[in-house]
N, C-alpha and C positions, 0 to 999 in steps of 0.2 A: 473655087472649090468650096462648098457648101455642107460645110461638116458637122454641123448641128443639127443636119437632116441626113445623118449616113444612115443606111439601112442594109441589104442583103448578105452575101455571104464574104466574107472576108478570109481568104486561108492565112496562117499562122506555117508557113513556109518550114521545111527541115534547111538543115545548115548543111552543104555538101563538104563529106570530108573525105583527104583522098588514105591510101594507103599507112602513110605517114602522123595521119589527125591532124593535117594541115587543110585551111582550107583552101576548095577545092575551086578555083576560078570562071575554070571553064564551066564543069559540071554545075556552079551555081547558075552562070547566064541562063545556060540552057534551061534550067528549071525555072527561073523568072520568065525566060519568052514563052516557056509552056501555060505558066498562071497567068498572065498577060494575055494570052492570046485565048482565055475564058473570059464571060461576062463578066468577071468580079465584080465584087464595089468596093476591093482594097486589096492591098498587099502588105501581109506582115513578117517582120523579122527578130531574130532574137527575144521571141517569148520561149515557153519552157515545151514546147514540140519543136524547135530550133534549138534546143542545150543550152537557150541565151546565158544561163548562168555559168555557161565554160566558157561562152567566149571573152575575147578581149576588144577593149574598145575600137581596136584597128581591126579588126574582125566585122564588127556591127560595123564602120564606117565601110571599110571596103565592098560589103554585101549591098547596104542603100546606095553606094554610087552604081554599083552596077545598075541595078532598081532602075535609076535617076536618069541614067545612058538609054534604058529599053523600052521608058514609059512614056510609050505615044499618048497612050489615054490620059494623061496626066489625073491618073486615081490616087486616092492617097495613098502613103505611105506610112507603115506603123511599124514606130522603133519599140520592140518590146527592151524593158527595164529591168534585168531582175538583178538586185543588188541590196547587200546588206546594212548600208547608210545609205541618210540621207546627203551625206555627202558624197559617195561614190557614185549615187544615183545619179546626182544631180552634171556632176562629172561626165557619165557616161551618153547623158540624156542631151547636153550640150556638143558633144560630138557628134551625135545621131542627129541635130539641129542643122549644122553647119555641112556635114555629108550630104541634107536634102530631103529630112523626114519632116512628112507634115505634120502628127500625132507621135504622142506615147502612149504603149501599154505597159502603164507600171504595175507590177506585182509589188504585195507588201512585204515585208522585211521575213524572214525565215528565221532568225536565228537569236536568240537571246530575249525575244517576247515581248513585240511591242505593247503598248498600251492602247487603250482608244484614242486618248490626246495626244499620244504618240504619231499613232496612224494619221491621224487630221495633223498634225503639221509636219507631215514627211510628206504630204501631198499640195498642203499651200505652200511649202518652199521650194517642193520642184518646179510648181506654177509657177510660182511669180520669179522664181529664178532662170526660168529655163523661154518660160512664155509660150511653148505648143498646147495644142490643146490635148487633154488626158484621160484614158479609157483605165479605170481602175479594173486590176484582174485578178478577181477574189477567186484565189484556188488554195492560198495556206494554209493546212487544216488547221496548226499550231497559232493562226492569225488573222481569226475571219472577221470581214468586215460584216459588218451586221446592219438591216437596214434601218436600223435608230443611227448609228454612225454615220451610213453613207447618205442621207438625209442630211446631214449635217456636213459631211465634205460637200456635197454638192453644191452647196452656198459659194465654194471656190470656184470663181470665176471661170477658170480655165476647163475644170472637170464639166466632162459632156458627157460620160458612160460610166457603166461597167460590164465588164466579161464577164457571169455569175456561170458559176459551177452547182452542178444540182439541180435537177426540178423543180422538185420542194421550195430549196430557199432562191430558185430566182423567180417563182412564182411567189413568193413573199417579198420579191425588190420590186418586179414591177407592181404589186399592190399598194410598197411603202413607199416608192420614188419613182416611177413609172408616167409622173404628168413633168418631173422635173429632169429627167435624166434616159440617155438611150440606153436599157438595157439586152446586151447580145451574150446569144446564148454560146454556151462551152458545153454543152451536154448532146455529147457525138452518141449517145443511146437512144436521145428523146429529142430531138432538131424538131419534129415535128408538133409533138406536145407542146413545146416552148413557145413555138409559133403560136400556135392557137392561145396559150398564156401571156400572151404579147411580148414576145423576143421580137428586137426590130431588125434579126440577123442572126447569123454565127460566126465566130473566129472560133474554129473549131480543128481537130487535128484531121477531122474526116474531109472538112474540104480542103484539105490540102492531097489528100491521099487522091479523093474522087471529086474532084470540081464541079464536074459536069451535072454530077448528078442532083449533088446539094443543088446548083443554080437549077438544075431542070425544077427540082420540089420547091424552093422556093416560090419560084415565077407561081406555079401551081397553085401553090397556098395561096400567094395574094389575086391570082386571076379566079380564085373560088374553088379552083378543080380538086376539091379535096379526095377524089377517089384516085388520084394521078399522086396526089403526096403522099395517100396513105402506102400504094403501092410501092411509091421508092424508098418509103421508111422500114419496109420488111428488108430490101437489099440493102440499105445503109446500116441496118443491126447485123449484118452480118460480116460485112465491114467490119464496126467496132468492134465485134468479140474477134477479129483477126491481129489485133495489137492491143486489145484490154487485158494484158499483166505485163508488167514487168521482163524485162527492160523495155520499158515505152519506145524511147528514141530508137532504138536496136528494130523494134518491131516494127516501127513503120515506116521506117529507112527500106526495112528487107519488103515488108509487104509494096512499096512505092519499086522498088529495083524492079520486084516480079511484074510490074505491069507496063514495066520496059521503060520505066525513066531511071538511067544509073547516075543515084544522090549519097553514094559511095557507105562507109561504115558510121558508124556511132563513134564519140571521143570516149578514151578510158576514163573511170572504170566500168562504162556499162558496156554488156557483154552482149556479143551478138546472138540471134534465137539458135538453138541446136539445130539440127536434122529433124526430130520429131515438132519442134514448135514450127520451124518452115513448113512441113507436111500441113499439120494444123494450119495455118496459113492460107494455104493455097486451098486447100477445103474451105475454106470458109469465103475464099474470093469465086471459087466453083458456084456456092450455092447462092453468091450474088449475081453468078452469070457473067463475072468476069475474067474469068479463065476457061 
């Protein structure tokens, strides 16, 4: 497995929960043999389009075993991290080890403000403690890594990426560390801009909703067919604005239900879309041609 050459689209998986806010066993398989059975070039769990930060570590472990059970293609696997020490991190990232995940995607700390040298050793102590290799996922507004910093983590051994959020600033990572480090994109508005900015990918919440289509524009871009990406990127914006506000999780839990995979509710307290944000919804997956 060859992970210092990962590239295309990697979906960032929803967490199935059932009635209860338990989760949901069956309903996850199923949604793992649905992403399995697209070209992926990964499978991720427990980042923050999964609620990773509600779940419990028996939660993240019982998700990659399933994973680990239906992965004929033996693609990787990506435990996302979100956790507020680096000891809890490091905790959670050694269960995700031992369950069967080949990578972490760690988020940085949310809460209390790290530092920069902060940052840079919450990520060589997950390394060298934990030993997978690690996709940093700069999405914290209160915690961004910046690419004078990640320049500087990438000296850690074990870091091979990061997930940058923004156009702007992941078109300022691949300029600042782009010869040193895989940067994939998080920007489900602009997948295609990124590409052309040299994103080596996306782990994105849109290829989890729409697989197909990410991987069809993908292929595209790198086979040259830019007028086939530019096309799928008008229907891929319209996607996004079908779950761009609040409650994220809630929205694209309901927009994934309508297109007939049932990956059940959101964990409280985020609230499910009304009657008129479903209507919105469903118009906006109409004017992608998918309803």
């Amino acid at each position: 497995m060859d992970l210092k050459n990962l590239e295309g689209i990697i979906p960032p998986m929803v967490t199935p929960f059932d009635e209860n806010e338990e989760l949901d066993l069956e309903a996850t398989r199923r949604e793992v043999k649905y992403l399995l059975s697209k070209d992926i070039a990964g499978i991720s769990i427990g980042g923050s389009t999964g609620e990773g930060a509600l779940l419990s570590n028996e939660e993240i472990k019982k998700m990659i075993e399933i994973i680990v059970e239906e992965n004929k293609k033996k693609i990787p696997i990506i435990a996302g991290i979100i956790r507020n020490s680096t000891k809890e991190a490091v905790e959670t990232a050694l269960v995700a080890k031992e369950a069967g995940a080949n990578m972490l995607l760690v988020t940085p700390v949310y809460y209390h403000g790290a530092t920069d040298e902060g940052n840079y050793e919450y990520y060589k102590i997950i390394a060298e403690e934990v030993g997978l290799p690690i996709i940093v996922y700069n999405v914290v507004p209160t915690n961004q890594i910046t690419p004078e910093v990640m320049l500087r983590i990438s000296e850690i051994e074990k870091v091979i990426g990061i997930k940058q959020v923004g156009a702007e600033a992941l078109t300022a990572m691949v300029a600042a560390c782009g010869d040193k480090i895989k940067v994939f994109s998080a920007c489900d508005d602009m997948l295609y801009g990124t590409y052309v900015s040299g994103a080596c990918g996306a782990i994105a919440a849109i290829a989890t909703a729409v697989p197909e289509l990410c991987i069809k524009q993908w292929k595209a871009f790198k086979n040259g067919d830019q007028k086939t990406a530019q096309e799928i990127h008008k229907k891929l914006y319209h996607v996004f604005k079908a779950y761009d506000a609040r409650p994220f999780p809630g929205k694209i839990k309901t927009l994934i239900n309508l297109l007939g995979r049932s990956v059940g509710k959101a964990r409280s307290p985020i609230k499910e879309p009304d009657k008129k944000e479903i209507e919105s919804i469903k118009e906006k997956l109409r004017r992608a041609g998918l309803m």
